[in-house]
SESELO-778598 format. One line per field, with one value per residue (C-alpha): x, z, y. Coordinates in steps of 0.5 Angstrom, whole numbers. Example, Ala and Ser with C-alpha at 12.3 -4.5 7.8 and 13.67 -1.06 7.14 Angstrom:
2
X	c(25;27)
Z	c(16;14)
Y	c(-9;-2)
***
This chain:
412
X	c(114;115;112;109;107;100;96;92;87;82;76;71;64;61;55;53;53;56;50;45;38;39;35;34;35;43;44;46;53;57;56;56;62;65;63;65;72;74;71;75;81;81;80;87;90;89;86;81;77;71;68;61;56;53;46;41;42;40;47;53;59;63;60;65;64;69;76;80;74;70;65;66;60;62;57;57;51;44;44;39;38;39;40;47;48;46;52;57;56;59;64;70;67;67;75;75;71;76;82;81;78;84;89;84;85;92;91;96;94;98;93;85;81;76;69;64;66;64;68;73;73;75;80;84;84;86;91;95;94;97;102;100;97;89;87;79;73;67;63;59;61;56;59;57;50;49;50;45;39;36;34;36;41;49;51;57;60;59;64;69;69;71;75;80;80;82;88;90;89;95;91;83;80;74;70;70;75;68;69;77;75;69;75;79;73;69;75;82;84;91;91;97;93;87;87;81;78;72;67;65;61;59;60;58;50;50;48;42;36;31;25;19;23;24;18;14;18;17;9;10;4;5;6;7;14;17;21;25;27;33;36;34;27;31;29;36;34;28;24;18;21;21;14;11;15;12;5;8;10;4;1;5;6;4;8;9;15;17;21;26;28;25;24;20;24;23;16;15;18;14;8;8;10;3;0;4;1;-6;-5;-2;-7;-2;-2;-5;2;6;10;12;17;21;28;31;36;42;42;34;37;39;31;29;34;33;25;24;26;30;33;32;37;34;38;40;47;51;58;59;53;53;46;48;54;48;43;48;51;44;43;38;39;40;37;41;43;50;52;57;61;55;59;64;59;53;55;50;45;48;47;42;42;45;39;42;37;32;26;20;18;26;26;20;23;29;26;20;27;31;24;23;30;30;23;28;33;39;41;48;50;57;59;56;60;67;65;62;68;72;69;70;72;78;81;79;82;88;88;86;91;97;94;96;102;105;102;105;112;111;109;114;113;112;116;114)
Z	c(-73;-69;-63;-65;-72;-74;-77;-83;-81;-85;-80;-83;-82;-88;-86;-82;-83;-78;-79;-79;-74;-68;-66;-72;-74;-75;-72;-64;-60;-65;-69;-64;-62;-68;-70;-64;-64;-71;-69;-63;-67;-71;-67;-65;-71;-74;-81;-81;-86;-84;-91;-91;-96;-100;-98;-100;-106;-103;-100;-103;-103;-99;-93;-88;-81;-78;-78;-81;-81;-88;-88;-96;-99;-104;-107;-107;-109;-108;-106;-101;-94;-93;-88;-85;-87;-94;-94;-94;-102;-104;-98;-104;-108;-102;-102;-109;-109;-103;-107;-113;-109;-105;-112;-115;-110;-108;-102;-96;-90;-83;-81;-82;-76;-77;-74;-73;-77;-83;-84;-80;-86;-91;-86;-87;-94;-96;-90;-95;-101;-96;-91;-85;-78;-78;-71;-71;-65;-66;-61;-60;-61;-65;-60;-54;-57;-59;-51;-49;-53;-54;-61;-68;-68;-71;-77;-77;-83;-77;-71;-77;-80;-72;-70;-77;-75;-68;-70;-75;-74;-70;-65;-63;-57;-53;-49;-42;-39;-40;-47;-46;-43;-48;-53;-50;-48;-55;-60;-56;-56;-53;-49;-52;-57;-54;-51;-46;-48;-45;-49;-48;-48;-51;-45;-49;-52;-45;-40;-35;-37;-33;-32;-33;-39;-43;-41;-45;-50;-52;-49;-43;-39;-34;-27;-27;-26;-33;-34;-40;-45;-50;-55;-62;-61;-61;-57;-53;-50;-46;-47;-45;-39;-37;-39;-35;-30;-32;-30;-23;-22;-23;-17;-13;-17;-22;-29;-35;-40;-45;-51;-56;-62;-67;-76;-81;-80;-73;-74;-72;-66;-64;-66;-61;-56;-57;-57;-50;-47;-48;-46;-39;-39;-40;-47;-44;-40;-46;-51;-57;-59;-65;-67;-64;-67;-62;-61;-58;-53;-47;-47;-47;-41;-37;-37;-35;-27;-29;-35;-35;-39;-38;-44;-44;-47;-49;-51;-47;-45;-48;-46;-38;-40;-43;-38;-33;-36;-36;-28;-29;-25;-28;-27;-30;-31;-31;-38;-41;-37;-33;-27;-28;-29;-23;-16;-12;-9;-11;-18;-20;-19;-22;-22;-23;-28;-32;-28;-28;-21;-18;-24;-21;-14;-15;-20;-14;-9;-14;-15;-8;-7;-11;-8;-1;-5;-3;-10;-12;-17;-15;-15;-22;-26;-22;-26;-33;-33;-33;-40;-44;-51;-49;-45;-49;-55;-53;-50;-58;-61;-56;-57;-65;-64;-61;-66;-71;-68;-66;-74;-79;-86;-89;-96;-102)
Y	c(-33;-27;-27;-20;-21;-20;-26;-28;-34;-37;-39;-45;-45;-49;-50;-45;-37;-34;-28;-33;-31;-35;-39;-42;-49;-50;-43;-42;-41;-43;-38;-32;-35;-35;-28;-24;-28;-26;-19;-19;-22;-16;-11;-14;-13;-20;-21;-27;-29;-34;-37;-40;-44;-39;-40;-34;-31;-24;-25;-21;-26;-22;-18;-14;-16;-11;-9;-14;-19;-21;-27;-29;-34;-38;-43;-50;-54;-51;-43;-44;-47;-55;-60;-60;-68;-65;-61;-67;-68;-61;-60;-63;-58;-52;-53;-53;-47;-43;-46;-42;-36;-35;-36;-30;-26;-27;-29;-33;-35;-37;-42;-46;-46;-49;-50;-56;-63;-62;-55;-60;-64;-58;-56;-62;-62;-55;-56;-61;-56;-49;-53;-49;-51;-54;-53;-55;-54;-59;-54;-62;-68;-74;-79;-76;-74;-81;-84;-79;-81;-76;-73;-75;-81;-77;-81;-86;-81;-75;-80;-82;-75;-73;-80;-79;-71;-72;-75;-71;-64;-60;-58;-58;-52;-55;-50;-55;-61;-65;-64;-66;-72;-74;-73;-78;-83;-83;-82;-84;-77;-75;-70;-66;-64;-61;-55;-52;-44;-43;-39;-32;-26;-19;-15;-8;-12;-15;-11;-11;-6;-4;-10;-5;-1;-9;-11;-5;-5;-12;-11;-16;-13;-17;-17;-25;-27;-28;-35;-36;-40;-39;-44;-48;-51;-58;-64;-64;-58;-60;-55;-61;-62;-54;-54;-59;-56;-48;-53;-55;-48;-45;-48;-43;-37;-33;-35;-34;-38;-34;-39;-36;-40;-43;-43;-46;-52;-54;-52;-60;-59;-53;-56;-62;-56;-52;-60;-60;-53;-56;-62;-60;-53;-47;-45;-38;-39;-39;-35;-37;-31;-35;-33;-26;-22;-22;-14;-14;-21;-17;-14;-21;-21;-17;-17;-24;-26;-33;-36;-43;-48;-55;-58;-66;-63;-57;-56;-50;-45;-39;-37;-38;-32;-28;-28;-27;-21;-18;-20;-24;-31;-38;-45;-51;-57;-59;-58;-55;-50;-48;-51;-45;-39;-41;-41;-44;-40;-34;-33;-39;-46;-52;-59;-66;-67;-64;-67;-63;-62;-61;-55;-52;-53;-49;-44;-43;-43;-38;-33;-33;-31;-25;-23;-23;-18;-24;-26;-23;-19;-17;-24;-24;-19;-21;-28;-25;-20;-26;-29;-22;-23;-19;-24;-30;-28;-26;-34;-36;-32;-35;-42;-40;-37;-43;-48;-44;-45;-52;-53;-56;-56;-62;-63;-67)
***
């Protein structure tokens, strides 16, 4: 392939619609990131389609995302929402149903980029029908989530599934060297193979707006300081131990924590998170503001004075970037990639655990700095500059175009 040509990608995300309202059950960073990397790629001039269980018979099958991009639904069991392990039935059906959907429409493809193991699996079926490279992102690993303990156990069918693709796809992209080195430690993964692209961010919705303005216009009419929480309402983000925190904290100052995320299907988890608020006495403390669509993040933002990732785990730390982009400093564990977004000190802090006392200290240590005028913002914009999607996708495309060189047509 010439180095210049523009190409057609199918983009996998069977389980998850890439539109989905984040926060919800099975919607998060890896929907954003594959929503902006398509858009990205065609604004370059690429043509991807992103194909997706159809789950909402409200949804047209075909939805324009952008120059180039398209998000088509294609139905495979039931119309509605269902639990990601429930997928796994109708995932021979999905192909299926993609096969005949590109043969109607005529349609060829240079490659398969597929999202998440279960459109892994799907991947690695059509790429034996098309004989084009499959390259595959897992954004977590069942592995590595079944080692921290925390949560639902992943199934055997998950570590399989992700073993057998690790060995035969052409290429897997992680976001983090953790993940490079997770892949070899849990799944035997050679390291030609993986290639490391961090995620990143949309630097046009995430810029810091005016606190007073972001707190009226979502009627925080507050001068407490505003602590917030955003992600799916999952028992790996530890959103228990930033409440029992938020109860140290407001010993020393006046608080209030703000949690974004959360549907009907975590309604359990948020339940036995308001228990928890009337147990430690802060429930007149804490805001319960469910999903938030991706446009009204950057008020969320920009009104609170810290954003606070106590996960046990996470892929890459996507929140980090938004909240950074937004000038609000982080407190984090030490997931993900937030090693390559947080200085020390500077725009945030990174804890060695997610143990209560030691993030009411650095959230306490951090406001305090705010309050002195000594967190940097010109340091923040230098690093975020460095994830715009820009100079991600260029990075994704030059991972494409060398995998289609390498690739060898298999005959017979």
């Amino acid at each position: 392939m010439l180095a210049k040509e523009q190409l057609k990608i199918a983009m996998l995300s069977v389980h998850s619609c890439p539109v989905g309202k984040l926060g919800r059950r099975d919607t998060g960073g890896m929907n954003v990131y594959i929503r902006e990397l398509a858009c990205e790629l065609g604004r370059r001039g690429h043509t991807v389609d992103i194909y997706t269980r159809a789950h909402d018979p409200m949804d047209d099958q075909i939805i324009e995302l952008g120059e180039g991009v398209r998000l088509i639904h294609l139905d495979a069991g039931e119309v509605e929402d269902i639990h990601k392990l429930a997928v796994y039935v109708h995932l021979a059906d999905f192909a299926c149903k993609l096969e005949s959907f590109r043969k109607h429409n005529d349609l060829r493809y240079d490659l398969i980029h597929s999202h998440y193991w279960l459109s892994g699996w799907v991947g690695r079926r059509i790429q034996g029908w098309w004989n084009v490279p499959h390259i595959t992102m897992f954004h977590t690993l069942g592995a590595v989530k079944n080692a921290i303990g925390v949560g639902e156990e992943e199934p055997e069918l998950r570590i399989q599934t992700e073993q057998e693709l690790v060995k035969n796809c052409n290429r897997v992209i992680t976001a983090t060297e953790k993940e490079r080195q997770d892949l070899n430690d849990y799944y035997n993964a050679s390291s030609q193979i993986i290639s490391v692209i961090p995620c990143g961010v949309n630097l046009n919705l995430f810029q810091p707006v005016d606190k007073s303005f972001a707190r009226h216009r979502l009627g925080f009419n507050t001068n407490s300081n505003i602590v917030l929480f955003v992600g799916r309402v999952d028992p790996l983000k530890g959103i228990d131990k930033l409440f029992v925190a938020i109860s140290y904290l407001r010993q020393r100052r006046e608080v209030r924590l703000v949690v974004i995320g959360g549907d009907d299907y975590s309604q359990p988890e948020v339940k036995g998170l308001m228990m928890l608020s009337r147990e430690l006495q802060i429930e007149d403390l804490v805001t319960f503001a469910g999903a938030v669509k991706q446009e009204d993040l950057p008020f969320y933002y920009s009104a609170a004075d810290v954003c606070v990732i106590p996960s046990y785990y996470e892929s890459f730390g996507l929140v980090a970037l938004e909240s950074l982009a937004c000038e609000t400093p982080i407190v984090s564990t030490r997931v993900g990639g937030i090693e390559s977004i947080v200085v020390q000190g500077e725009n945030g802090y990174i804890v060695t655990a997610n143990t209560p006392h030691i993030l009411a200290d650095m959230i306490a240590v951090l406001l305090t700095k705010q309050d002195t005028g000594s967190m940097t913002t010109d340091l923040t914009r230098g690093i975020v500059a460095r994830f715009s999607w820009s100079n991600i996708a260029e990075a994704i495309v030059e991972e494409y175009r060398a995998e289609l060189s390498n690739y060898t047509v298999q005959v017979g």
